[in-house]
N, C-alpha and C positions, 0 to 999 in steps of 0.2 A: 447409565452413564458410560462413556464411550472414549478412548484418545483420540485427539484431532490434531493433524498438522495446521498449520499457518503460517502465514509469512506478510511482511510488510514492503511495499517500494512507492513511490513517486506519482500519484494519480496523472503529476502532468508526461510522465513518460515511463509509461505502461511496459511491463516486458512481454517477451513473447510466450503467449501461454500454447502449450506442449496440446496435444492432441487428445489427451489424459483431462484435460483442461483443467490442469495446472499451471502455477506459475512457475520458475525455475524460483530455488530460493538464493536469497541473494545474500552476499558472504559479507563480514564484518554491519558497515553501518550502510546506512541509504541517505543520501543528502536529498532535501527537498527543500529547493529554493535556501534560505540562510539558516535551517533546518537541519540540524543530523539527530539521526535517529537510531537508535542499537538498543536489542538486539533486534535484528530482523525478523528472523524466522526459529522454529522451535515445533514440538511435539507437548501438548499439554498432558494429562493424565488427567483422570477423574478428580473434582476439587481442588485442581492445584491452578494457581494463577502466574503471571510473570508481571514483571515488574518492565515498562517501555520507559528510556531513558531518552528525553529529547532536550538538545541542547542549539540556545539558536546564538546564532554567530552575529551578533551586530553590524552594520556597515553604516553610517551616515547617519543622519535624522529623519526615518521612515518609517510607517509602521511596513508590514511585512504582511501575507498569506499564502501560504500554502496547503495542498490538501494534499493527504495522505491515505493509500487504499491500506486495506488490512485484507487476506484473503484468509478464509477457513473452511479448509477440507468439510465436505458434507454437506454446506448449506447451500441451500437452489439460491439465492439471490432472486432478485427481482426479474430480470430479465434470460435475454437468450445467452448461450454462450459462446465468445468468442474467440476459439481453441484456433491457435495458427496465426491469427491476426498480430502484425508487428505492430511495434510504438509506432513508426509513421500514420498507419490508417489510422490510429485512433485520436493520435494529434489533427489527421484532418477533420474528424467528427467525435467531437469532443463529447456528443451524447451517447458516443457504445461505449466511453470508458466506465460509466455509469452502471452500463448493464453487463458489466460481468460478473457471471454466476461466482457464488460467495464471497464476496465481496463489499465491504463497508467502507464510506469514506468520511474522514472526518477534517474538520478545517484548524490548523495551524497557526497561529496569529501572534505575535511580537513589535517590537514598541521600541527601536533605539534613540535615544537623545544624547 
């Protein structure tokens, strides 16, 4: 067992990952869509887990989705990596957000009436 960094932001607006191909981490919460989420980012230690606090903001009578990347130090990911690439490119090709190395996304989903 080993410690890993991680961090979490917004699958639809990707930050720009460093040439390290990291992400930068990002400070307090990350909003995604009617979505906020805290804490971001962190260093785990062997057996220790964290606890992701997500709070969704209602507006209207809608349901809601949003997806959210999780990054973690270490892991290949599925794909290539996209070190340098801004959130515009990846908003114009919504399938390299997909493949950035370690990275997992999961879907968000809420229900106002």
């Amino acid at each position: 067992s080993f410690a890993f960094d991680w961090c979490l932001f917004d699958w639809a607006d990707p930050p720009t990952f460093g040439e390290d191909g990291r992400p930068p981490a990002p400070s307090g919460t990350v909003q995604c869509g009617p979505f906020q989420v805290k804490p971001t980012s962190g260093k785990l230690e062997p057996d220790e887990d964290v606890q992701v606090e997500v709070t969704f903001e209602a507006q209207g009578d809608e349901d809601y989705d949003s997806k959210i990347a999780i990054w973690v130090d270490g892991v290949q990911g599925d794909g290539i990596s996209n070190a340098g690439q801004t959130a515009a490119t990846f908003q114009s090709d919504a399938s390299a957000t997909q493949s950035l190395a370690g990275t997992s996304t999961y879907l968000l989903t809420g229900q106002s009436c």
